[in-house]
PATI-185969 format. One line per 5 residues: number of its first residue (from 1); their letters; for each residue y, z, x of N, C-alpha, C, O. Coordinates in pm, whole numbers, plus 50000, padded with zeros to 5 digits. Each point is the difference from the previous one (the first is absolute). Example, Ala and Ser with C-alpha at 12.3 -4.5 7.8 and 13.67 -1.06 7.14 Angstrom:
2
1	as	49431:50780:51319:50119:50000:49911:50120:50000:50090:49998:50066:50104 | 50107:49862:49861:50119:50006:50082:50109:50073:49923:50111:50017:50051
//
This chain:
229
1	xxxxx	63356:95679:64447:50118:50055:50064:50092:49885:50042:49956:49892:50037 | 50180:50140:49956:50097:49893:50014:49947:49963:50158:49926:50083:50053 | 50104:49819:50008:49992:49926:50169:50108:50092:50064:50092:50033:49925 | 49908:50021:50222:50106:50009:50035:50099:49874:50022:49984:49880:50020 | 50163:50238:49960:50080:49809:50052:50113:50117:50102:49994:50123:50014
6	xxxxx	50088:49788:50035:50121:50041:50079:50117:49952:49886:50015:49902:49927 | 50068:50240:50106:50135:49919:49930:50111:50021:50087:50005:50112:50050 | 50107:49787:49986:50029:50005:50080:50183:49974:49972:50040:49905:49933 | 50006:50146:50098:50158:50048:49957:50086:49961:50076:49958:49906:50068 | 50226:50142:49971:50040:49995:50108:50024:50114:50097:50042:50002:50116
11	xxxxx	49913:50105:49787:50047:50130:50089:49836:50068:50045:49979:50074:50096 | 49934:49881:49818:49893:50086:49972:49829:49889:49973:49981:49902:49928 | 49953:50152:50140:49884:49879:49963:49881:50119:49965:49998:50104:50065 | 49902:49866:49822:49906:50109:49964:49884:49914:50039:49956:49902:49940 | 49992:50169:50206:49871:49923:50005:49861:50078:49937:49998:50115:49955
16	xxxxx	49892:49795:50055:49870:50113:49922:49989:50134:50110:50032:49985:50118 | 49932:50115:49840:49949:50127:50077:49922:49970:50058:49916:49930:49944 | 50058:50113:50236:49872:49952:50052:50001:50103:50082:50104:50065:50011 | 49785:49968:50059:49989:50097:50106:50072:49963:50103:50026:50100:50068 | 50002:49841:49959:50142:49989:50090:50103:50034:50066:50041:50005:50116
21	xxxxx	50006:50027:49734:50136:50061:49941:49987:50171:50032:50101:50069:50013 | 49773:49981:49997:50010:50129:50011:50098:50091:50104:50075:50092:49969 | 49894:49840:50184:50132:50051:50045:50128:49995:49960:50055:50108:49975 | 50008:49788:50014:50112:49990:49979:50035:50072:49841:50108:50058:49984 | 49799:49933:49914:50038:50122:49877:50011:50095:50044:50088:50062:49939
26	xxxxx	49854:50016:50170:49977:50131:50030:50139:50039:50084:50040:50115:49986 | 50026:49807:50088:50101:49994:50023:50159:49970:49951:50106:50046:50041 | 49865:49869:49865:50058:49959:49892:50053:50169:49888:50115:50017:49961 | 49768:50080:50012:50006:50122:49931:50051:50095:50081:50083:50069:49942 | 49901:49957:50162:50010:50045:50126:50195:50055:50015:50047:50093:50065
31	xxxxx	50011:49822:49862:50153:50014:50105:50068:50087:49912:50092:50063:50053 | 49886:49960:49818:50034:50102:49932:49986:50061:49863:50058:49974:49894 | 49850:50115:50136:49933:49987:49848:50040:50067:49876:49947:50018:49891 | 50191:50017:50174:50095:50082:49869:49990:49974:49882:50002:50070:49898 | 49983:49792:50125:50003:49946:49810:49865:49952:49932:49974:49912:49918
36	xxxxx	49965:50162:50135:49788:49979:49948:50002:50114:49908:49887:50022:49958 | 50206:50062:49993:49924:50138:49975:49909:49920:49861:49885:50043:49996 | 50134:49887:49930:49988:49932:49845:49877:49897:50029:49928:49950:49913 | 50062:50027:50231:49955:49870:50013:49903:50004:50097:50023:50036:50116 | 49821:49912:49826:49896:49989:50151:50019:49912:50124:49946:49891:50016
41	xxxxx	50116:50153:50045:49976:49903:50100:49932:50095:50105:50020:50121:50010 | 49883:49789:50080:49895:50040:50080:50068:50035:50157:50063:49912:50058 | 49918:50235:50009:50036:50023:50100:49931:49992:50144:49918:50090:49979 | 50063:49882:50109:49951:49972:50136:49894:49871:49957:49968:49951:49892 | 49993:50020:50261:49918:49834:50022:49908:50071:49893:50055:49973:49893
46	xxxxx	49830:50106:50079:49879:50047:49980:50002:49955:49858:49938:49904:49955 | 50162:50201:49961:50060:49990:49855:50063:49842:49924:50009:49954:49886 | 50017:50010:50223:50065:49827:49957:49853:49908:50032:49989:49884:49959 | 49942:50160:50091:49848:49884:49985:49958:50061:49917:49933:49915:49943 | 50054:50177:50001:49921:50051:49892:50069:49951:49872:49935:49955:49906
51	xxxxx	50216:50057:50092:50128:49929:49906:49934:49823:49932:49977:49942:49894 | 50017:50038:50251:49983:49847:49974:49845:49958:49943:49972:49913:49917 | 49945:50170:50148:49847:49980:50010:49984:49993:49788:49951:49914:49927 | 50121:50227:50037:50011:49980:49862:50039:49903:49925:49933:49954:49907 | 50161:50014:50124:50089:49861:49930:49889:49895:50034:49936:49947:49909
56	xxxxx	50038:50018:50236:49902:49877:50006:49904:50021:49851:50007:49935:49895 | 49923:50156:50133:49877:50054:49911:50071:49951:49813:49936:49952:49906 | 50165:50072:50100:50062:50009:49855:50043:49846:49934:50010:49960:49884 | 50008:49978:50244:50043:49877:49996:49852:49929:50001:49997:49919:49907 | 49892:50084:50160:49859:49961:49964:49905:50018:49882:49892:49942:49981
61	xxxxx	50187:50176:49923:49937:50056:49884:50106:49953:49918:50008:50064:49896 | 50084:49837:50116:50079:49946:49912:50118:50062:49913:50061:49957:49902 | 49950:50176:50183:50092:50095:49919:50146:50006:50060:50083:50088:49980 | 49932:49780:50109:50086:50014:50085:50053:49884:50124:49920:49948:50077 | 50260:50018:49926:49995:49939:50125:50082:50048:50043:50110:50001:49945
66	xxxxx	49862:50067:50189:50094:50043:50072:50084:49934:50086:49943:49893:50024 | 50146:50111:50026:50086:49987:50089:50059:50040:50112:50054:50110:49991 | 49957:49817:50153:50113:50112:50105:50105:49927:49969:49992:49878:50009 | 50127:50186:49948:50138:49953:50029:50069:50020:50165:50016:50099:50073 | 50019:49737:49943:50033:49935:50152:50152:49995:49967:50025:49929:49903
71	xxxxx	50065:50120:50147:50154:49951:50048:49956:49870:50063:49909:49981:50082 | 50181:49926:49859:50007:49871:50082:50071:50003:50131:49955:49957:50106 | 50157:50096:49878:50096:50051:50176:49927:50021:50053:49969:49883:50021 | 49940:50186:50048:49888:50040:50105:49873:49967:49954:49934:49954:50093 | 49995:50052:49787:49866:49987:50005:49940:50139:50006:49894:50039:50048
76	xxxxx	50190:50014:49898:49921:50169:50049:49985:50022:49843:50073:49964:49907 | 49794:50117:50095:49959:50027:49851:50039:50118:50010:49968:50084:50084 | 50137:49928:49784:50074:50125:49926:49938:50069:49913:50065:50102:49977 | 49827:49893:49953:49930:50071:49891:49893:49912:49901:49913:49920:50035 | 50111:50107:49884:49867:49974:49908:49992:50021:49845:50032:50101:49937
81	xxxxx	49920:49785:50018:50025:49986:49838:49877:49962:49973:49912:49985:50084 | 50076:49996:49779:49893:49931:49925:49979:49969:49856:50078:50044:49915 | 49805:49871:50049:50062:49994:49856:49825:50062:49944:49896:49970:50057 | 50115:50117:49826:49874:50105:49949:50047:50006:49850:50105:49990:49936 | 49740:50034:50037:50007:50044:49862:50004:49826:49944:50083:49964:49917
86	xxxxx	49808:49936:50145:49941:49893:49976:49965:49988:49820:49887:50031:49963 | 50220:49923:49929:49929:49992:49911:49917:49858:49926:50011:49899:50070 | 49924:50085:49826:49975:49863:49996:49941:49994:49867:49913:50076:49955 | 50167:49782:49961:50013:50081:49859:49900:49864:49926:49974:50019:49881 | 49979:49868:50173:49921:49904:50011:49900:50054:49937:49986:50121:50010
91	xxxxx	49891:49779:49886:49841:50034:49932:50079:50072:49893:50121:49993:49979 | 49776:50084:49950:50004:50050:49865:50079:50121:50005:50025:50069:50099 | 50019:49953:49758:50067:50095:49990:49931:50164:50017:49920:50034:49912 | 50097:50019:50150:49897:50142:50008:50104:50108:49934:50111:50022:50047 | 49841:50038:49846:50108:50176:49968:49879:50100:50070:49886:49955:49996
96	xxxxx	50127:50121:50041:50173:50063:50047:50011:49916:50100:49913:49961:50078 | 50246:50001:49916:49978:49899:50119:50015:50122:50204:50032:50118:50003 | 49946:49827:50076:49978:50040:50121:49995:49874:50077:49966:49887:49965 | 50091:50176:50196:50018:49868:50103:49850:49958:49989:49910:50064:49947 | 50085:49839:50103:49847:49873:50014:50025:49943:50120:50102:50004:50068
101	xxxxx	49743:49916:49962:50030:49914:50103:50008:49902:49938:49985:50006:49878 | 50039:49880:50182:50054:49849:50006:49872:49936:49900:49896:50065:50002 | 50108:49821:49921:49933:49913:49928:49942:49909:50128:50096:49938:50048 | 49814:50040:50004:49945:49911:50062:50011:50014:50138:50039:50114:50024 | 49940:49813:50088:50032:50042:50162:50106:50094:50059:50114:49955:50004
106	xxxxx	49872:50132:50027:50060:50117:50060:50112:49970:50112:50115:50042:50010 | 49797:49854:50083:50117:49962:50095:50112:49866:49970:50094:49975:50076 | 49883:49968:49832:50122:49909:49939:50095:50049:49885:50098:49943:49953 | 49826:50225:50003:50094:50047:49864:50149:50019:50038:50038:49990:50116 | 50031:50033:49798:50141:50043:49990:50017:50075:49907:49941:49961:49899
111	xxxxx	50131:50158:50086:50030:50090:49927:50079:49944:49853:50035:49883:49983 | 49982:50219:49925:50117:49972:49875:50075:50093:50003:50091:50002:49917 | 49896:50123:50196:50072:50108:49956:49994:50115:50196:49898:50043:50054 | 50206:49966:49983:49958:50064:50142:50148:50138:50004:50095:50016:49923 | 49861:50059:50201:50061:50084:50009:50047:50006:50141:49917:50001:50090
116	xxxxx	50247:50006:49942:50042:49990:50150:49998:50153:50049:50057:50096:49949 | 49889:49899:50125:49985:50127:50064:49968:50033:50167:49996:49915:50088 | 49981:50251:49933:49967:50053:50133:50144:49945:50106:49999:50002:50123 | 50096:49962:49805:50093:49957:50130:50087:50104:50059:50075:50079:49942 | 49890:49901:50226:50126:50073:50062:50063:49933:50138:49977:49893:50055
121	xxxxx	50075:50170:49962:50092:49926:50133:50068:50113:50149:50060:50107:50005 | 49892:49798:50089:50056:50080:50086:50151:50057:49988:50080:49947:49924 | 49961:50192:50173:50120:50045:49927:50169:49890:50061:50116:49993:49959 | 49806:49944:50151:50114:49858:50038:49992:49910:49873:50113:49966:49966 | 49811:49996:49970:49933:49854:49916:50127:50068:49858:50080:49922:49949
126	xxxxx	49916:50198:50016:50022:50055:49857:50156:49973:50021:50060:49999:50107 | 49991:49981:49766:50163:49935:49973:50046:49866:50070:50115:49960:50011 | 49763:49979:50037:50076:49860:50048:49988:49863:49931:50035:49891:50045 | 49884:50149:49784:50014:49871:49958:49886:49942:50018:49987:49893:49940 | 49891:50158:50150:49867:49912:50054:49919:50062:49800:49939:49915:49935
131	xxxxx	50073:50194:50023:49904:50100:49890:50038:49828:49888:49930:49909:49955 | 50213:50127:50044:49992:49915:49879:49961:49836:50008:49954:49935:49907 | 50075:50017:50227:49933:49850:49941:49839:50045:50037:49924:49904:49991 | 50021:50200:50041:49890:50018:49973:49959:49967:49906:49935:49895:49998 | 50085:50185:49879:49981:49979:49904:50053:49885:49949:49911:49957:49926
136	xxxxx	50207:49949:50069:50002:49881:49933:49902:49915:50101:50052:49889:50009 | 49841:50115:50062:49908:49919:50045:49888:50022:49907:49931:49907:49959 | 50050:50212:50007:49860:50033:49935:49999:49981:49823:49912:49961:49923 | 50233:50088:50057:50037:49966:49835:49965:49806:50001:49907:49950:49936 | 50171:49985:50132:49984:49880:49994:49837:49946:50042:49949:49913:49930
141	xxxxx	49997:50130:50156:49916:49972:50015:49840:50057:49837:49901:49939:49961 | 50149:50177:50005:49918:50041:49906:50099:49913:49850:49925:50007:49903 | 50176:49938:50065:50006:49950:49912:49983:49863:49999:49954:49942:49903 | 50091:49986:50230:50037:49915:49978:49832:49852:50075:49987:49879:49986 | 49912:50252:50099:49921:49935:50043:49913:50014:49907:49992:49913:49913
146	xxxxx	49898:50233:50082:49960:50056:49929:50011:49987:49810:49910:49969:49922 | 50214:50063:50054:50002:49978:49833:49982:50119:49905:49981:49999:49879 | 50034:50139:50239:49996:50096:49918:50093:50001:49872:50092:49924:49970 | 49852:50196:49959:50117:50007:49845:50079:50176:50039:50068:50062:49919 | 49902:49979:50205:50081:50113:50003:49975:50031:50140:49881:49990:50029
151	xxxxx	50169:50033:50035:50003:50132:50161:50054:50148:49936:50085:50032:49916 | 49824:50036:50166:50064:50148:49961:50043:50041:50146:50006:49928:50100 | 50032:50240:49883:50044:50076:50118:50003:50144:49972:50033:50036:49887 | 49944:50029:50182:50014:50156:49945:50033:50075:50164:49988:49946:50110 | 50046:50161:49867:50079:50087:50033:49979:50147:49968:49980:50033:49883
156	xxxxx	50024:50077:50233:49998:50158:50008:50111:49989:49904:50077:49912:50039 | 49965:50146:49840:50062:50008:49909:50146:50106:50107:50118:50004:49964 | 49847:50040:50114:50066:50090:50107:50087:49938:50073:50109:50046:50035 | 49830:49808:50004:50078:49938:50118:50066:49916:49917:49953:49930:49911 | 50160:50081:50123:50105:49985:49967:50066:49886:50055:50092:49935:49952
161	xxxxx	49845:50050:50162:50065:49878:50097:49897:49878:49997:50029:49883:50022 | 49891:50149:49958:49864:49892:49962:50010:49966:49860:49944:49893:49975 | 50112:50169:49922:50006:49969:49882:50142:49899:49960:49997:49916:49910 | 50122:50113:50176:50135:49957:50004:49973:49851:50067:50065:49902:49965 | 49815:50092:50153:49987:49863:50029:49917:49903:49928:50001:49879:50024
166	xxxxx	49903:50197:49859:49969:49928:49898:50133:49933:49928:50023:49880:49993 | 50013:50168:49983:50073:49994:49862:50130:49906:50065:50079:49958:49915 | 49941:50017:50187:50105:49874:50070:49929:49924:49968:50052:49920:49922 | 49787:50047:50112:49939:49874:49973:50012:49926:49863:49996:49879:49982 | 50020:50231:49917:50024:49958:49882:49880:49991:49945:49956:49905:49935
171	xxxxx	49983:50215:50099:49873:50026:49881:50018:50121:49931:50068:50097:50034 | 49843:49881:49831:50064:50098:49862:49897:50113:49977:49879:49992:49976 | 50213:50132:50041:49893:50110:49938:49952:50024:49908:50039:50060:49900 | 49848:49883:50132:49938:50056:49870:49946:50178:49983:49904:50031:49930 | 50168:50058:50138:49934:50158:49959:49992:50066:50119:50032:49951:50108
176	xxxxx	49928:50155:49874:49974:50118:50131:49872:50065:49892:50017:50051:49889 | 49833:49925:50195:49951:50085:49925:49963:50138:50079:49965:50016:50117 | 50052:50062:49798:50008:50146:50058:49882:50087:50064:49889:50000:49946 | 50134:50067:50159:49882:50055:50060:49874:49900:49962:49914:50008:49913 | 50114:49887:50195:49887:49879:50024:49899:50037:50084:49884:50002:49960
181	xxxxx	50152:50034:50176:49943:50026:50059:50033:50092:50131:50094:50078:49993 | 49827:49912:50129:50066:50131:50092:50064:49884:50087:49941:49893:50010 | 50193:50130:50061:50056:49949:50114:49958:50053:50079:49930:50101:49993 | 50133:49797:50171:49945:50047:50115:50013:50131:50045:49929:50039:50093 | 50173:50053:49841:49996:50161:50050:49873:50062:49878:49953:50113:50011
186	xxxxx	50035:49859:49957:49873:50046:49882:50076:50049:49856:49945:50047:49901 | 50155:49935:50114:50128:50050:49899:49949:49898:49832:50006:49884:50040 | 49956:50109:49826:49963:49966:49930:50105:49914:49972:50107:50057:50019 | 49906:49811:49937:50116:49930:50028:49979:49929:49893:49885:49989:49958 | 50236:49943:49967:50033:49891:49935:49994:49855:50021:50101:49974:50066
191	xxxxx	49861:49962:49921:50014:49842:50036:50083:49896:49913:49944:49946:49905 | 50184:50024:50125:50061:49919:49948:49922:49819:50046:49955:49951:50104 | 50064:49992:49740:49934:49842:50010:50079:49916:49947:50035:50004:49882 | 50015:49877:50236:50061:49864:49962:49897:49873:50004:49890:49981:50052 | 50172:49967:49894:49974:49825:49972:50112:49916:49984:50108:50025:49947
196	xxxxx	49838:49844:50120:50092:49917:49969:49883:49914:49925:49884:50011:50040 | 50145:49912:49860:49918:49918:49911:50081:49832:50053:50095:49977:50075 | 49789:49909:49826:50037:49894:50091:50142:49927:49939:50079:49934:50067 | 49928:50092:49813:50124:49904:49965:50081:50101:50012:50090:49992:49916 | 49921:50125:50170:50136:50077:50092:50010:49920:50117:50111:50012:50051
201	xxxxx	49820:49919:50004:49968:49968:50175:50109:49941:50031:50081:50015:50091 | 49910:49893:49791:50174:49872:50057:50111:50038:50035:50076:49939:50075 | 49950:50223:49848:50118:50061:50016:49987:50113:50142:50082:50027:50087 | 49803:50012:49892:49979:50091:50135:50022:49943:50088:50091:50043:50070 | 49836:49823:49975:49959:49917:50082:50154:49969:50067:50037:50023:50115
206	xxxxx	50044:49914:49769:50168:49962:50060:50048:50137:50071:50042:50010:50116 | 49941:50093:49790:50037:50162:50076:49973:49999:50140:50085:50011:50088 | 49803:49977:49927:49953:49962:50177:50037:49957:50059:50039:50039:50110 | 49969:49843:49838:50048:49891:50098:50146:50000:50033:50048:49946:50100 | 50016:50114:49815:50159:50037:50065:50019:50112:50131:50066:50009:50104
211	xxxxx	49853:50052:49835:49992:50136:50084:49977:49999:50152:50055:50066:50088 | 49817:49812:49921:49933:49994:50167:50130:49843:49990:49943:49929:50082 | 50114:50033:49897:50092:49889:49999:49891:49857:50012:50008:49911:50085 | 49926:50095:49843:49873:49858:49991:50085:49912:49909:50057:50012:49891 | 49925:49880:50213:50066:49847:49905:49919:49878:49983:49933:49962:50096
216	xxxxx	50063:49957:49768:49887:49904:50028:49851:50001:49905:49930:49902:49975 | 50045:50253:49978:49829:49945:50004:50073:49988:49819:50100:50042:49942 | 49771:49870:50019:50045:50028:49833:49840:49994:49957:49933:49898:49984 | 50027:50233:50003:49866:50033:49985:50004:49994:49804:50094:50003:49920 | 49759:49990:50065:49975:49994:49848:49905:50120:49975:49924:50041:50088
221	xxxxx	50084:50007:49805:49862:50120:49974:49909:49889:49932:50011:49906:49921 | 49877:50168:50168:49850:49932:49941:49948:50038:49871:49969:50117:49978 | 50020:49793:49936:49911:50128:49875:49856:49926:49976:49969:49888:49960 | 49976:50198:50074:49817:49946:49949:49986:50063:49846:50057:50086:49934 | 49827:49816:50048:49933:50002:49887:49873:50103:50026:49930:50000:50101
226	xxxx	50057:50088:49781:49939:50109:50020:49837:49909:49952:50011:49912:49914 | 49861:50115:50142:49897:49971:49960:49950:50086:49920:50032:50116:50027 | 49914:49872:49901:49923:50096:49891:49913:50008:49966:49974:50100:49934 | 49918:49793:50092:49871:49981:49928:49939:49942:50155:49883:49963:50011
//
């Protein structure tokens, strides 16, 4: 499983998930939950340790690193992201192919292939600009530390507003596949799926960086050599 790390921004810092954080998530979900209908986020103290208790658990079974997203202005944690769907494309070739674990030590691996997900935000945190250098912390950090060859993202094919903030980031649809699975009303739902791949990053990456007004970094994409034998 990747190490936790902190990434740390000017509007927004993603520290690791810890039991901690549980109050303040629970409060954080708490101020208005109009815009969850699409989206799990965990309600009262009870439901947000159980929230987190999972993620810890997911993040120890290597399927996962979670995150609390911190506003830097106060220090108050606004919500919660993570990165899932750990792939790792290292050792021999296997058909049919399917995710794997890591070639060799578990706690020094790094992925070739991950998925940004579970993010939401308190209803103060949403439209201020903290979502998206979110994500240019974690894109950069999964291309440019890491060395993935793709990030994905998916989406209630429904929400409409979660799908519109994909697609600013400048990741590409690849499809809506149909009656995927059940959404949170039990309603049988579609799942629309993006990616951004790595020789898109340079261009995404500038996209970002205009956007949160970042001046200065001149990051490189990592590319590893795939092991095979």
């Amino acid at each position: 499983m990747p190490v936790p790390v902190t990434l740390h921004g000017r509007a927004v810092r993603l520290e690791p998930l810890a039991e901690h954080h549980v109050e303040a998530l629970a409060a954080a979900a708490a101020e208005d939950r109009g815009s969850y209908a699409f989206t799990p986020v965990p309600s009262g103290v009870e439901a947000t340790g159980q929230y987190v208790a999972d993620a810890l658990a997911a993040r120890a079974a290597g399927r996962a690193v979670p995150f609390a997203t911190v506003r830097v202005a106060d220090g108050r944690v606004v919500g919660s992201t993570r990165f899932c769907e750990l792939d790792y494309w290292q050792g021999p070739v296997l058909w049919p192919p399917a995710p794997r674990g890591p070639l060799g030590p578990p706690l020094t691996a790094i992925p070739d292939a991950a998925e940004i997900g579970g993010t939401w935000l308190s209803a103060a945190a949403q439209g201020t600009g903290i979502n998206t250098e979110a994500k240019l912390l974690m894109l950069r950090h999964a291309f440019e530390t890491w060395g993935v060859r793709r990030v994905s993202l998916r989406a209630d094919a429904r929400n409409v507003r979660s799908r519109a903030a994909i697609e600013r980031l400048g990741a590409v649809l690849e499809g809506v596949h149909r009656a995927h699975t059940r959404g949170l009303d039990g309603v049988v739902r579609g799942t629309a799926f993006y990616s951004v791949l790595d020789e898109e990053w340079p261009q995404v990456r500038e996209q970002l960086r205009r956007r949160v007004g970042e001046r200065g970094h001149r990051g490189t994409t990592r590319i590893r050599t795939l092991v095979t034998a």
